[in-house]
Structures are given as C-alpha cells and as structure tokens.
N, C-alpha and C positions, 0 to 999 in steps of 0.2 A: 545349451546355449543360454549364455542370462542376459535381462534385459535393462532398459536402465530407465528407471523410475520417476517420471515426470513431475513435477512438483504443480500444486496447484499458485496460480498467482492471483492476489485479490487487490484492489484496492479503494482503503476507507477513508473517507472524508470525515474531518468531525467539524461540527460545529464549537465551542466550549463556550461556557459561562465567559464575561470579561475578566475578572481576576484569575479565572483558575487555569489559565491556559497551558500555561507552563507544570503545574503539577499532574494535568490531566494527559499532559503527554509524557513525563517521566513515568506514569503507571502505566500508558499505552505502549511505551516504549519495553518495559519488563513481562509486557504479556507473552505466552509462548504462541509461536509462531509468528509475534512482528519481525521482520527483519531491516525494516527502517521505518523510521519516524520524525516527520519537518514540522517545524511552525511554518506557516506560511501568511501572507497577502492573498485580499481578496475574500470572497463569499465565503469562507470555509478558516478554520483558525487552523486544521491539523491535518496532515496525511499521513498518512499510514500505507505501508506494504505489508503486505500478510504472505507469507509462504507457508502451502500447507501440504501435507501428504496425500490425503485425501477430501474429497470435496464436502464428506459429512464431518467436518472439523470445521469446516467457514461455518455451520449454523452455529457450533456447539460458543464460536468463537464471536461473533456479530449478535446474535439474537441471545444470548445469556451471559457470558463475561461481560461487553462494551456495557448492557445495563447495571451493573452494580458498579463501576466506577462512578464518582462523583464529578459532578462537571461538565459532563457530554447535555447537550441538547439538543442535537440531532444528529445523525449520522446516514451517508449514502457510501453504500458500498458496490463495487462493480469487478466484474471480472476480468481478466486479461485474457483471449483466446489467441493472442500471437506476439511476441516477445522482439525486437529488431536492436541488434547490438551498434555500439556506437560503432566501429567501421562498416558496418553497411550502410546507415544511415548518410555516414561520411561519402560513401561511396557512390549514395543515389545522388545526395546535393551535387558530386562534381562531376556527372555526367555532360557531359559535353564543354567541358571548361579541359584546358591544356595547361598542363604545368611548365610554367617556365624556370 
C-alpha cells in the first residue's frame, strides 16, 4: 500500500532594499523550492511560498540561500500547519445565507 507525500509549506516575508525590489524577487522567484512569489504593500516588500519535501530543506533554504542574495534585509518566515481550499472557505463564509 503506498502513501502520499505531504509537502512542507513555508511562508517568507522579505523585506528588500528600495531599489532592488524587483530584482530580488526575480532571484527569489528562480530559487528551488519557491513556488510563488508577490510584490506586495505594506510592512514587508515580498512573499514568498516555499514547497518543500522535507522540513531540513526550509533551513538549508532560509538560513543559507535567502543570505547570498543581494537585497534582502530582513526576512520572517512561518510555517503553514493547515492548508483551506478556496471552496471551503466559500463554503464557511455562506453558512447560513440562502441562495436565491
């Protein structure tokens, strides 16, 4: 009987210098293991989603890659321990609302 392999999910905040925002997420964006990468508004210039196979990959990935990029000036990273797709989500907002 085989099993199926859960994927680790992280997710990185970056800070970036002001000009480099944009270059520092096209390099974040080609690292292995991001699988999406936003500018954003607000405290933080960039996120990042990490998918990993296993969990000694997020050190090898946050605490030694994210530093040799040029650009970053801070970084928080956080884990995901439960996942909710967008029809559940849908599904809880329209609890007690009737479709007409």
């Amino acid at each position: 009987m085989g099993y199926t392999r859960v994927m680790i999910t992280a997710i990185t905040l970056v800070r970036a210098t002001r000009d480099g925002v944009s270059e520092t997420a096209q390099r974040l964006a080609a690292m292995q293991y991001v699988s999406e990468c936003y500018s954003v508004t607000g405290d933080w210039d960039i996120v990042c989603v990490l998918r990993l196979p296993q969990f000694e990959d997020l050190d090898a990935v946050v605490t030694k890659e994210l530093r040799l990029i040029p650009g970053i000036e801070r970084t928080q990273t956080m884990m995901a321990f439960k996942a909710y797709s967008k029809d559940l989500l849908d599904q809880g907002f329209g609890i007690g609302m009737d479709e007409n």
